[in-house]
C-alpha positions, 0 to 999 in steps of 0.5 A, spaced: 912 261 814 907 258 810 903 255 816 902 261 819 900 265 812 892 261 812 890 264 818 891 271 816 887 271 810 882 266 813 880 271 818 878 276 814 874 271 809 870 269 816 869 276 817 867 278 811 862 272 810 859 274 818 858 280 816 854 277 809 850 273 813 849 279 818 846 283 811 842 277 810 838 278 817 837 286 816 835 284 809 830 280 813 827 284 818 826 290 813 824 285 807 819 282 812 817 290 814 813 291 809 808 286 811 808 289 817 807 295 815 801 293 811 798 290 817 798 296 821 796 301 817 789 298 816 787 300 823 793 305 825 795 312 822 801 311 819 804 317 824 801 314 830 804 307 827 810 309 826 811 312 834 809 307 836 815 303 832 821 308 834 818 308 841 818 301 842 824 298 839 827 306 842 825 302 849 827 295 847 835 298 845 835 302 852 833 297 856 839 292 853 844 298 854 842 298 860 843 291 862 849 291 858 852 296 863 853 300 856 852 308 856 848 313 851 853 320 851 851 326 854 855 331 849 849 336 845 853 334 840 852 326 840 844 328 840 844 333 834 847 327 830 842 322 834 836 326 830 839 328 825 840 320 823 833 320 826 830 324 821 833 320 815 833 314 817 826 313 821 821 319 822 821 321 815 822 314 810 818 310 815 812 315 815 812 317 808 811 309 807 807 307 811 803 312 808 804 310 801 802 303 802 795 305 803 794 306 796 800 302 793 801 296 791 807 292 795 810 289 789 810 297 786 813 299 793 818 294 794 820 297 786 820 304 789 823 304 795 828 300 794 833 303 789 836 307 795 843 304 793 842 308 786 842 315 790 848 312 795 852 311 789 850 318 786 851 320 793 859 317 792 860 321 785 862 327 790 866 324 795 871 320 796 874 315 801 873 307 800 866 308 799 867 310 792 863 308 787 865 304 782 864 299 775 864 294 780 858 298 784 855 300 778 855 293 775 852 291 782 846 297 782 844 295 775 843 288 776 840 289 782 835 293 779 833 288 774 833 282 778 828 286 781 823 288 775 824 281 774 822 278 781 816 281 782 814 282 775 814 287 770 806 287 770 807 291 777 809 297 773 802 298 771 800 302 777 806 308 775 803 314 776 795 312 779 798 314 785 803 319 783 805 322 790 805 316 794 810 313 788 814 319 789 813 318 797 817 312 796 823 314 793 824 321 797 824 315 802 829 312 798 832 318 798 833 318 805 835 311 806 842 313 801 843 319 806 842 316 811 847 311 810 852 315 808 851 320 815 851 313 819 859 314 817 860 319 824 858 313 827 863 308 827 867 310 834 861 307 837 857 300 839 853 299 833 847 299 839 849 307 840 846 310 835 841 306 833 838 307 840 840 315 840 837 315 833 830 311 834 829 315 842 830 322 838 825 320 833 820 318 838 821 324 840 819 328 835 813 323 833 810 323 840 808 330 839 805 329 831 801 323 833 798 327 839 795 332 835 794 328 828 791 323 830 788 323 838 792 316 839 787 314 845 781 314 840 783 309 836 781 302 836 786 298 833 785 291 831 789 285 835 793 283 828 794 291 827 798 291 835 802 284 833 805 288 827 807 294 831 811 289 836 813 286 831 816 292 827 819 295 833 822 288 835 824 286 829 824 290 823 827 296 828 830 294 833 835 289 832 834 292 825 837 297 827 843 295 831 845 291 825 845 296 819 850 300 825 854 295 825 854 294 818 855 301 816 863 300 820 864 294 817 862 294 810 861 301 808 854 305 806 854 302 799 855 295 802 850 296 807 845 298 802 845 292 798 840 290 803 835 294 799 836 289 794 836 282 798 831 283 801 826 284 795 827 276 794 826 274 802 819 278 801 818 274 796 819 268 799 815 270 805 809 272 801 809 264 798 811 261 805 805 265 809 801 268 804 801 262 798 803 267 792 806 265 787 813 266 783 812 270 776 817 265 771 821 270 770 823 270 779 829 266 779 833 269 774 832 275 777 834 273 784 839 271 780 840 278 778 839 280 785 844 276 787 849 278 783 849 286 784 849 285 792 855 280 791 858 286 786 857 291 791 860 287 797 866 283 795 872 284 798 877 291 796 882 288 791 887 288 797 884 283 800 883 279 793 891 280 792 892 276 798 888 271 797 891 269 789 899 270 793 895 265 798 893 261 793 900 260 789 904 259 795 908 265 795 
């Protein structure tokens, strides 16, 4: 009896910790979108950059549907669930920042937009279900706020209300991110891949059409390191992005998932100091230990799980 106990309380440790490494990719690929956007946008409206994002990595996930024999549902319901998840999760925040990092410094950004865990948890005073906030969770927003302040310093502060639209940009598009994630819910029946490429071709379709009229597409002369940052966004940062953040949603919950918002803000910064050569402010490491902290509080296991490890533990 006790030898078969182990593996029924291993499997969900090394589900749980998949799914951790899992979060540490998509806090990677949207960390490392920043940089992208930045890059883009320097020669490519932000419209047009944000098309042509959704566009690719729409195609990009149709095309490995495809091959996996694996089928896009055909009900108009499915559709107006695919670009209303459009609307939160891509068209509207990935617009409103692209536009807002034209006149606002990355580590005020990265601040800004990066608190969609707050509204989630805001979101979850109202509802009920597993996702409920928590003490727990709240411990978690607040020390993933601080770490944050910490790591990209508090001298980022500085530029609050120079640019006060595009600041509020940046948190509506947190806002959309929090609702998105509670809306991604109605997706857990199907393949994480589904609903990332339904939502990402709607949003392209929504987009398309503004780009052609705002920004007249075939005028423009984008640079050869403007075009690798949409690949690489639409590769990256969206597609895969995309499918896993889905995935996430069914295995560990909106508020979970969206401690991303947080992790990704380290993983920036270290891909600033790899490829860029900037420097950690002296405060950064306590504050990724922070950042550690409030993710780890908002993703360990339910108190069911934590039982069964203790009962393992003491032999019963």
């Amino acid at each position: 009896m006790h030898a078969s106990t182990p593996s029924s309380i291993d499997k969900p440790r090394a589900n749980l910790a998949f799914e951790w490494a899992l979060l540490a990719v998509l806090a990677t690929c949207w960390g490392a979108s920043y940089t992208f956007i930045k890059i883009g946008v320097a020669t490519i409206p932000p419209v047009t950059l944000i098309a042509a994002r959704t566009l690719i990595a729409g195609a990009l996930l149709l095309a490995v549907l495809h091959m996996r024999g694996v089928k896009l549902p055909k009900d108009a319901t499915a559709w107006r669930r695919f670009a209303l998840q459009a609307c939160l999760n891509s068209v509207l925040p990935f617009t409103l920042i692209a536009w807002a990092e034209r006149s606002v410094d990355a580590g005020l950004a990265t601040i800004l937009n990066s608190t969609s865990p707050i509204f989630i948890f805001l979101l979850g005073l109202g509802l009920g279900g597993s996702d409920k906030p928590t003490l727990r969770r709240l411990f978690g927003v607040s020390a993933g706020l601080a770490g944050i302040c910490l790591i990209v310093g508090f001298e980022a502060l500085n530029g609050l209300g120079h640019s006060l639209l595009a600041q509020l940009a940046l948190v509506a598009a947190a806002v959309c991110y929090g609702c998105a994630a509670m809306f991604g819910r109605v997706f857990k029946g199907l393949d994480p891949m589904v609903p990332a490429a339904g939502s990402l071709v709607s949003g392209a379709a929504m987009l398309l059409p503004a780009s052609i009229v705002i920004d007249r597409p075939w005028t423009l002369s984008p640079s050869a390191a403007s075009m690798a940052a949409v690949l690489a966004l639409a590769a990256l940062s969206t597609a895969l992005a995309f499918t896993i953040y889905f995935r996430l949603i069914k295995t560990l919950g909106p508020m979970s998932t969206a401690a991303q918002a947080y992790l990704r803000v380290p993983i920036g910064v270290l891909i600033g100091t790899t490829f860029l050569a900037e420097r950690l402010a002296p405060t950064a490491w306590i504050g990724l230990a922070c950042v550690v902290t409030g993710v780890v509080a908002m993703t360990m296991p339910g108190t069911k799980l934590l039982r069964r490890a203790l009962q393992f533990l003491r032999g019963v």
